[in-house]
N, C-alpha and C positions, 0 to 999 in steps of 0.2 A: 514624603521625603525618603522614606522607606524603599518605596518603588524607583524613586532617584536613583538613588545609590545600589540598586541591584540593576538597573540599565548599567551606570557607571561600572560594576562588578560582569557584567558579561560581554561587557563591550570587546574585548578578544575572545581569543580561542584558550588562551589558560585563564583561569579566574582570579581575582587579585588576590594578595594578604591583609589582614583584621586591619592593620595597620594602615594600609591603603586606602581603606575606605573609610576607616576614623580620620586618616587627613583629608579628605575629600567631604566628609559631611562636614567638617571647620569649614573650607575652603569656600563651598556651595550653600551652605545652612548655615550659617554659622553656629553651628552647632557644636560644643566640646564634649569629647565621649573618648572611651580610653578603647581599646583593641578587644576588652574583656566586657566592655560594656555593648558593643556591636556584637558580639558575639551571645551575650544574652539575648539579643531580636531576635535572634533563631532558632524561634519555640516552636509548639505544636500551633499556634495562632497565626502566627505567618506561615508556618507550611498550607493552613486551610485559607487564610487570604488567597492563596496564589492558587490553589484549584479554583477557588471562588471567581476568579479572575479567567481562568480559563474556559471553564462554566461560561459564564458572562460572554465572552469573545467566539463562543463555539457556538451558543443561540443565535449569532447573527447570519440572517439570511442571505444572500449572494443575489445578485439580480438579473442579469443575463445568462443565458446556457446557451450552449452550445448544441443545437437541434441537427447534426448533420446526417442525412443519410437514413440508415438502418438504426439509429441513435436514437430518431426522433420518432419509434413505435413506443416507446419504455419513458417512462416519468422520469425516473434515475436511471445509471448505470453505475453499480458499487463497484470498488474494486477494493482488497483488503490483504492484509500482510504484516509480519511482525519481522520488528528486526532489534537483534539482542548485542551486547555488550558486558565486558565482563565488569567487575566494583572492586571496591575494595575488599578485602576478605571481612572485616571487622561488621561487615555486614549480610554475613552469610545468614542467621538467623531469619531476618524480616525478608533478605531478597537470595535463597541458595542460587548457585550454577545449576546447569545443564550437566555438571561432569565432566566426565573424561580428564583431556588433559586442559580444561579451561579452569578459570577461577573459581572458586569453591562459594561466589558468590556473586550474581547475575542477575539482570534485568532485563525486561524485551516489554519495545512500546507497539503496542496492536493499533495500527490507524489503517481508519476505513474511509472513502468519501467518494463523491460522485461527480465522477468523471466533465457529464455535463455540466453544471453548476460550480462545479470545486467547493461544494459545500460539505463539509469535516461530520463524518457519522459516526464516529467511534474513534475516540485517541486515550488509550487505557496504559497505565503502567503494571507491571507483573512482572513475576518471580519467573527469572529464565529458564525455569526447568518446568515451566506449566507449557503443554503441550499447544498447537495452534489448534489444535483438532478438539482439544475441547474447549477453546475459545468458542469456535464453531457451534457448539452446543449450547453451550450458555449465557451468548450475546445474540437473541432470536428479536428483540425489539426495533429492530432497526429497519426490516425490513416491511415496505409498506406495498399497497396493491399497484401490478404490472412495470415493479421494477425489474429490471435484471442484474444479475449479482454473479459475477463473475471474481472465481475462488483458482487457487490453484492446489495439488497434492496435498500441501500440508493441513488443510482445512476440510479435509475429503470425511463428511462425515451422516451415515447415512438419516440421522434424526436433523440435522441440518437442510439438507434437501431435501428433506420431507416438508419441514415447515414452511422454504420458500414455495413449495407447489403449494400449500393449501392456506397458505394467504395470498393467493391468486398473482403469483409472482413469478419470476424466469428466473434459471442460473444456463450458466455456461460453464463445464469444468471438465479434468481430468478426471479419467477414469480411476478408480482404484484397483490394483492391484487383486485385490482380496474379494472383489466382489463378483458374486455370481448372477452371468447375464444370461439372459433366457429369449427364444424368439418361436414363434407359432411354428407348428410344426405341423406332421398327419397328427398326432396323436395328441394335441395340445404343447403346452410350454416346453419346449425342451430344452439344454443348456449350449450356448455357442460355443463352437468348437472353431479355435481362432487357428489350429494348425491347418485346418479342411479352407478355411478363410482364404490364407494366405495363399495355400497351394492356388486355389482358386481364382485368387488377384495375380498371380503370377503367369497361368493359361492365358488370362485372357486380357493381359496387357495394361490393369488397373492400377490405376496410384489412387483412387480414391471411391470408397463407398461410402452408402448409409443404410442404418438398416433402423428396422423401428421394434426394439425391443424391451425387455421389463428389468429391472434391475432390482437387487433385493433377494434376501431367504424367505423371510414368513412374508412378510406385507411388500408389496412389490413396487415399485414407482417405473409408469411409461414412459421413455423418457428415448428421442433420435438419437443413436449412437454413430458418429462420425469419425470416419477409419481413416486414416493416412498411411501408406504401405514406406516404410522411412529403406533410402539408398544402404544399400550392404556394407558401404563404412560406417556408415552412423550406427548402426546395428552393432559390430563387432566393437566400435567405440562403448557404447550402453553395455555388452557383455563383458567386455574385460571390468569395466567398474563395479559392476553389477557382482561377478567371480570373487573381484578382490572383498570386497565386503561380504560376502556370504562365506568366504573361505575365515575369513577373520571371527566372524560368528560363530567356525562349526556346522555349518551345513549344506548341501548341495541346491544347487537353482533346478527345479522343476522345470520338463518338457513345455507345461503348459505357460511360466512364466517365459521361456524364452523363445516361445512366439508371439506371445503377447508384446514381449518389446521388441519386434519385427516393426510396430504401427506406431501413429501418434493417435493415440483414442478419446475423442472430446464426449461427454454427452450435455442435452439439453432439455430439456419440454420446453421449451418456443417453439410453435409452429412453422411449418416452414413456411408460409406465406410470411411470416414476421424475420426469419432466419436463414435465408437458403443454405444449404447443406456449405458449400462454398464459404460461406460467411462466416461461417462458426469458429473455424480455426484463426480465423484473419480477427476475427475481431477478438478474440481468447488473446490475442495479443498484447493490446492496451494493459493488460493488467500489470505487461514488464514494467510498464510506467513507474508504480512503486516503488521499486530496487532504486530507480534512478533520485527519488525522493531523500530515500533513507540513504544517499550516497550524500545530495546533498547537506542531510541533515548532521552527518558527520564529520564529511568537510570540511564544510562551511561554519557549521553553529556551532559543531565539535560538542553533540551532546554524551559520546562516547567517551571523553575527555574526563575523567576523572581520579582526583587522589585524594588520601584519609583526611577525613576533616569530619568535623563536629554531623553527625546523623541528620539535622531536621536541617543543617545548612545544605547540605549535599542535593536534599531533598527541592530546599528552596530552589538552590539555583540551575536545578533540572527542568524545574516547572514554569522556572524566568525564562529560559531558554526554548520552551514548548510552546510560551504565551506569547514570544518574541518571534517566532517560527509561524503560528497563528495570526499572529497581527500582518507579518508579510505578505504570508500564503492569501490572505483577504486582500490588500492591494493587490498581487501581482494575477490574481486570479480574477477578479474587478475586470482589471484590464486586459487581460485574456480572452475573457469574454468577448468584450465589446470590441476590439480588433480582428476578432477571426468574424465577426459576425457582418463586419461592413469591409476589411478587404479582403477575407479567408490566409491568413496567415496569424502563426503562432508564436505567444511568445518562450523563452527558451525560459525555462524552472530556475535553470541554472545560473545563465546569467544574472536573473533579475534577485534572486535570490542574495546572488556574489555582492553587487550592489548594494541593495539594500542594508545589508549586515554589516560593508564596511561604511556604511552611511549611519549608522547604529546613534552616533550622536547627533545627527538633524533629528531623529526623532525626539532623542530626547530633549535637546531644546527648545523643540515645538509644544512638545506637553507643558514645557518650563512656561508657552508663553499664551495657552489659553488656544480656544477656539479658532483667533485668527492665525494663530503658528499652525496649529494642525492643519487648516486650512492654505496653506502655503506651503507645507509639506506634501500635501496631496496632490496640488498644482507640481511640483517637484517630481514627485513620481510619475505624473501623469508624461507629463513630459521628456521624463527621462530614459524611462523604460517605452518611448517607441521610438527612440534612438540607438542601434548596434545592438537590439536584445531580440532579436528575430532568430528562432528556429532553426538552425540549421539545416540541411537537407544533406541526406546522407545517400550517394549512390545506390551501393549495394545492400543497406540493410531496409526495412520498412520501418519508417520512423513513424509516429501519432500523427502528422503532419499528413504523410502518403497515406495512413489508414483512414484516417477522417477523409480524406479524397476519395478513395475507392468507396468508400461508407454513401459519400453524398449521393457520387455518380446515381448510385442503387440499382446499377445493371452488371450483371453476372460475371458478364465478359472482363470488366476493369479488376473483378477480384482475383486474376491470374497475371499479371502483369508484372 
């Protein structure tokens, strides 16, 4: 009944009042309970039911993947990112900000999962001012043998790429900044010099190298470094931003930083028989995917959505909202699967997602009605979402749909298109 009434409680995008939901367990339960007695159920025991819940919903395995292409060298394909929000301040204690000029009290949910599968590898809540980069560091369990895991800047951490090479694993990522690269020389390791680089890409008419170099100060990791020589406006776009924040800091941009951001710089240890040089940036792609997650997740679920209210309630109905997010993300990605895999078309996140959530009460009437409701529900979905929830195709940008194409193809040529 509990779990009732917390569907009935998220079933929008604002959350109801004490009051709402004591007339609604009368109505449904017949149950009598004052506004102050519903508001006692939201203790430390229902906050751990509802991980419990999640737990539960995050061990279920997914059954089809999606094998396309360059995809189908790698068991998994992770992709990961955090996306923050601010709270109420009365909660700065257990959850600080980031600072600045945002709330003096902040959260950020870290979700990982894989690509093929759509199977959920990490969905963690934290304190907004705890860095992605050493989420990086000390979420290393997740990764298992000949996956690849595909990170972007924020996560750039070099005890993290260490761990995925030597649990016999791939990443794909951006370079850091900060990091000293080195490549064989007359005299052994010497340091790349990205100004000599560029000049050099510029002679002799290149948009794109690779070179095979060592990354690291003391202990070094080999690792393909793949160069993209980025258009002269893009460049002067990246410096003016680049200025204004380092001007705001107090300090000047180094020679050597701004050739550096002349390039787009990937590196990997994938072999290039498993990777071609080509590939790496195209597929470094997929990982925008995310952003468009956590767009829905705002949206749509409106888990950013929140005002003062009782601590372990706040807590509840974030976790209702993540376990309700869960349970979708498992249909819509069910069926994901097994549609791309018998006609190669995809379905849209977003769409089915839209659906689903304002569909929010078929589900919970179907729990209301047992086995054969859930069952009737899932006929429901099945049906529904391969009706108007197809993928859009987008001309000019490369959407999952076009990448998974050129991925299948697996011949060179498609990956410039």
């Amino acid at each position: 009944m509990f779990f009732d009434l917390m569907m009935y409680d998220v079933s929008s995008a604002t959350s109801k009042s004490l009051n709402q939901i004591a007339i609604e367990a009368k109505s449904e339960h017949d149950i009598g309970i004052s506004k102050q007695g519903i508001d006692k159920k939201f203790n430390e025991q229902a906050v751990t039911f509802m991980k419990l819940l999640i737990e539960k919903q995050l061990s279920q395995e997914l059954g089809n993947q999606i094998d396309a292409g360059w995809l189908s060298s790698f068991n998994r394909v992770s992709i990961k990112d955090g996306t923050r929000f601010d709270l109420p301040e009365a909660y700065k204690e257990l959850f600080p900000g980031s600072g600045g000029s945002a709330s003096k009290a902040g959260a950020c949910l870290q979700f990982e999962y894989d690509i093929k599968s759509g199977h959920i590898l990490d969905l963690n809540l934290t304190a907004a001012n705890r860095p992605d980069a050493r989420d990086a560091t000390e979420v290393l369990d997740t990764v298992t043998n000949n996956d690849l895991v595909i990170r972007d800047l924020g996560y750039y951490a070099f005890t993290s790429l260490f761990n995925i090479a030597s649990k016999g694993a791939y990443f794909i990522s951006r370079l850091g900044y900060k990091t000293n690269v080195y490549k064989n020389g007359k005299g052994g390791l010497e340091k790349l010099d990205f100004k000599v680089l560029y000049h050099e890409m510029k002679q002799h008419g290149l948009s794109r190298v690779c070179e095979n170099v060592w990354i690291g100060t003391k202990a070094k990791i080999p690792v393909r470094l793949v160069i993209e020589l980025m258009p002269e406006s893009v460049y002067e776009q990246r410096m003016k931003k680049t200025n204004k924040i380092h001007k705001k800091k107090g300090y000047q941009t180094s020679e050597e930083y701004k050739f550096m951001s002349r390039f787009n710089l990937f590196i990997t240890n994938a072999p290039e028989t498993m990777l071609p040089d080509q590939v790496v940036p195209v597929l470094y792609r997929i990982r925008w995917q995310i952003e468009l997650i956590f767009k829905i997740w705002k949206s749509i679920i409106g888990i950013h959505h929140n005002r003062k209210m009782k601590y372990e309630r706040w807590l509840c109905l974030l976790h209702f909202k993540l376990l309700l997010m869960i349970i979708n993300w498992n249909f819509i990605l069910l069926q994901r699967n097994y549609m791309y895999r018998y006609n190669g078309r995809l379905l849209s996140l977003n769409k089915c997602f839209k659906t689903l959530f304002d569909n929010s009460h078929r589900l919970r009437s179907a729990l209301k009605q047992g086995v054969k409701g859930i069952i009737k529900f899932t006929q429901w979905v099945d049906k529904t979402l391969r009706e108007n929830h197809w993928l859009e195709k987008k001309k000019k940008s490369l959407g999952l749909e076009k990448i998974f194409y050129l991925l299948y193809c697996k011949s060179n040529i498609y990956v410039y298109i």
